[in-house]
N, C-alpha and C positions, 0 to 999 in steps of 0.2 A: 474496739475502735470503730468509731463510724465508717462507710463506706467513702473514698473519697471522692468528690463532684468537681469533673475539671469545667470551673466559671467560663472559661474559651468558650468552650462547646455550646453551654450554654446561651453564651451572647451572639453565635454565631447562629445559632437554634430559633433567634426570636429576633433575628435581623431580617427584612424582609427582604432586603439586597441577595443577601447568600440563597434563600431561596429562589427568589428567582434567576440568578445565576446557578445553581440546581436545577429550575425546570426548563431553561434554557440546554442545557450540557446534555440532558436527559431526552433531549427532542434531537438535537444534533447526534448523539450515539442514536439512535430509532431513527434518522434519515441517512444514516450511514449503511446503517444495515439493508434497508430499503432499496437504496443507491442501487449497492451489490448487485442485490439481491434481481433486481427489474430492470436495473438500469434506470438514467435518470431521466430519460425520454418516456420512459411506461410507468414507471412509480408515481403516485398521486401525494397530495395530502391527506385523502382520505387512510392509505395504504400506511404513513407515516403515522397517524394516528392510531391506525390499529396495531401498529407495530410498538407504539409508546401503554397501548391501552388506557387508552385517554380521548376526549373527546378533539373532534376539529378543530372548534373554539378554544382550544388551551393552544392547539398551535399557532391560529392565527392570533392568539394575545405575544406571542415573542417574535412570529415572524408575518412579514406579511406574505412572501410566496414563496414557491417550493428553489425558484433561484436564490432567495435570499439564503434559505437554509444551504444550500451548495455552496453556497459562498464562505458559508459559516465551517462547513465542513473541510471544504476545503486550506481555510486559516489553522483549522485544528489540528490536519494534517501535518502540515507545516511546520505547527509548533511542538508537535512530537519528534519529527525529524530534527529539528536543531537544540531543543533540549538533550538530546542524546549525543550528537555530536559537537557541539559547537565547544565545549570543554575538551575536548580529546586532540585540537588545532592546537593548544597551546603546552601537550606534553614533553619534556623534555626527553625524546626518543627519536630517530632517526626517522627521516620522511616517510620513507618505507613503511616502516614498522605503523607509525599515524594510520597512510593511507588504509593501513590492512583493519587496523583498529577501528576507524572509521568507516571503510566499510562493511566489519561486524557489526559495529552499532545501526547501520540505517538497514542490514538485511534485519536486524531483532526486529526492527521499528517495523519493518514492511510483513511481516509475521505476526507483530503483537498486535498492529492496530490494523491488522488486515482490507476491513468494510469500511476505511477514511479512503487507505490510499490507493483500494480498486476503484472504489467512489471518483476519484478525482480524476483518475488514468480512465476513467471512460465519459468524464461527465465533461473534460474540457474536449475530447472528441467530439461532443454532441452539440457544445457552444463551437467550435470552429468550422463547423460544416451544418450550424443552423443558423436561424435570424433571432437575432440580438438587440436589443436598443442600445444605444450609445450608451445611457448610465450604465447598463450592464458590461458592455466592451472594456467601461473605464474599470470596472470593478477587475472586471476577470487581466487585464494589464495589468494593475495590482499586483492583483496575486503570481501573475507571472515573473513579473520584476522580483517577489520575494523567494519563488523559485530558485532564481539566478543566481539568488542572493547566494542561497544555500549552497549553491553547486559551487561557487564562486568561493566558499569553504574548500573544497576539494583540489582545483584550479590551486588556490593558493600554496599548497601543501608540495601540487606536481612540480611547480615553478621554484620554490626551495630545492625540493630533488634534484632540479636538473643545475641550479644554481649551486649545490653542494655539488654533483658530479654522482649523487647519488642514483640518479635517473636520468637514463637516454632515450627523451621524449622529444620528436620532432614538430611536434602540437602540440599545444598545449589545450588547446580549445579541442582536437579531435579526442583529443585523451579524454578530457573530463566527461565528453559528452558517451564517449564508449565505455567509463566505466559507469557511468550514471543508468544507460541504457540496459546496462548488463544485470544491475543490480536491483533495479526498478523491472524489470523484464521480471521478478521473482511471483509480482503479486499477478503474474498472468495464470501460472504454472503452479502455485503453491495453495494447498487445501488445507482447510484445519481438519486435525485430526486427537477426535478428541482423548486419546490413547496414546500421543504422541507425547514423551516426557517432555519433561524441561532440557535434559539432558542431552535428547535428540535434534530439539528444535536450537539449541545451541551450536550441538553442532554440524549442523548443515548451514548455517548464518558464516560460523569459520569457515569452512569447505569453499561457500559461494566466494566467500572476500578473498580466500588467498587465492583460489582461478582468475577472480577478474583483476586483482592488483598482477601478482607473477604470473599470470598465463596460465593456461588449460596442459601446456607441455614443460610446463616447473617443475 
């Protein structure tokens, strides 16, 4: 029997759409790494480019500057972070239990996709203590509103808690922003290591979530 050829792939092979949403994804991971790597004050597009192995002109046909790509990177971020959690808001499990789950899921995220979201935790540093244009200010508010959004996931969950009696939260805004900061604090501290199982990198992701949901003295 013949081999079997899945027509998908193929249509998606000889679409010119998907490619270039491929060499777009492909420059965005390559200025993530960059980011990191330089920071986003010292990394170039030339640096982006060699990072992609690929020439200049392939980047500047998807973006036109190296903010644009930040900005890109930064949306990417974002979309990993709420792909992961934003399912786990509506588990039928005590708020608690969410919050913990939810915070295992975005310590995975801040491990897996390490070079977005050092990237972005240094790159809005460099936008808020540099000069900006106003198109850019709008963009980067943006993105900050979709930030909120996220956390505002979180936020949601404390406020059940404390509305069940589940949780004795005096804030509710100091809370989300102390587990947010604790949890995000990872990709300061956290190195890949490439000998590091799966097994391990799991569980240190538990470890962080249940210190910063129950406390360091739980």
């Amino acid at each position: 029997m013949g081999e079997h050829i899945d027509v998908t792939t193929i249509a998606e092979a000889s679409d010119p759409a998907s490619h270039k949403h491929d060499s777009r994804r492909e420059i965005i991971e390559a200025a993530a790494q960059c980011f990191m790597l330089k920071g986003l004050d010292k990394a170039t597009m030339d640096d982006i480019a060699d990072e992609l192995g690929a020439t200049k002109g392939r980047v500047y046909h998807h973006f036109r500057s190296k903010n644009a790509i930040f900005f890109a990177v930064y949306r990417q971020a974002m979309q990993y972070c709420f792909e992961a959690v934003t399912p786990l808001v509506s588990m039928k499990k005590s708020n608690v239990k969410k919050l913990e789950q939810m915070a295992h899921a975005h310590a995975r995220v801040m491990m897996d996709t390490l070079p977005y979201q050092r990237s972005i935790r240094l790159g809005v540093e460099v936008y808020l203590r540099g000069s900006t244009t106003e198109a850019e200010r709008g963009v980067l508010r943006e993105l900050i509103t979709l930030r909120n959004d996220y956390e505002n996931l979180y936020r949601e969950v404390l406020r059940a808690g404390v509305a069940e009696g589940e949780l004795a939260v005096p804030s509710i805004e100091i809370a989300s922003r102390a587990l947010m900061g604790a949890l995000n604090g990872l990709v300061d501290w956290y190195r890949i290591r490439p000998d590091q199982s799966e097994a391990e990198r799991d569980a240190l992701a538990r470890a962080l979530a249940y210190a910063v949901v129950h406390g360091p003295t739980a």
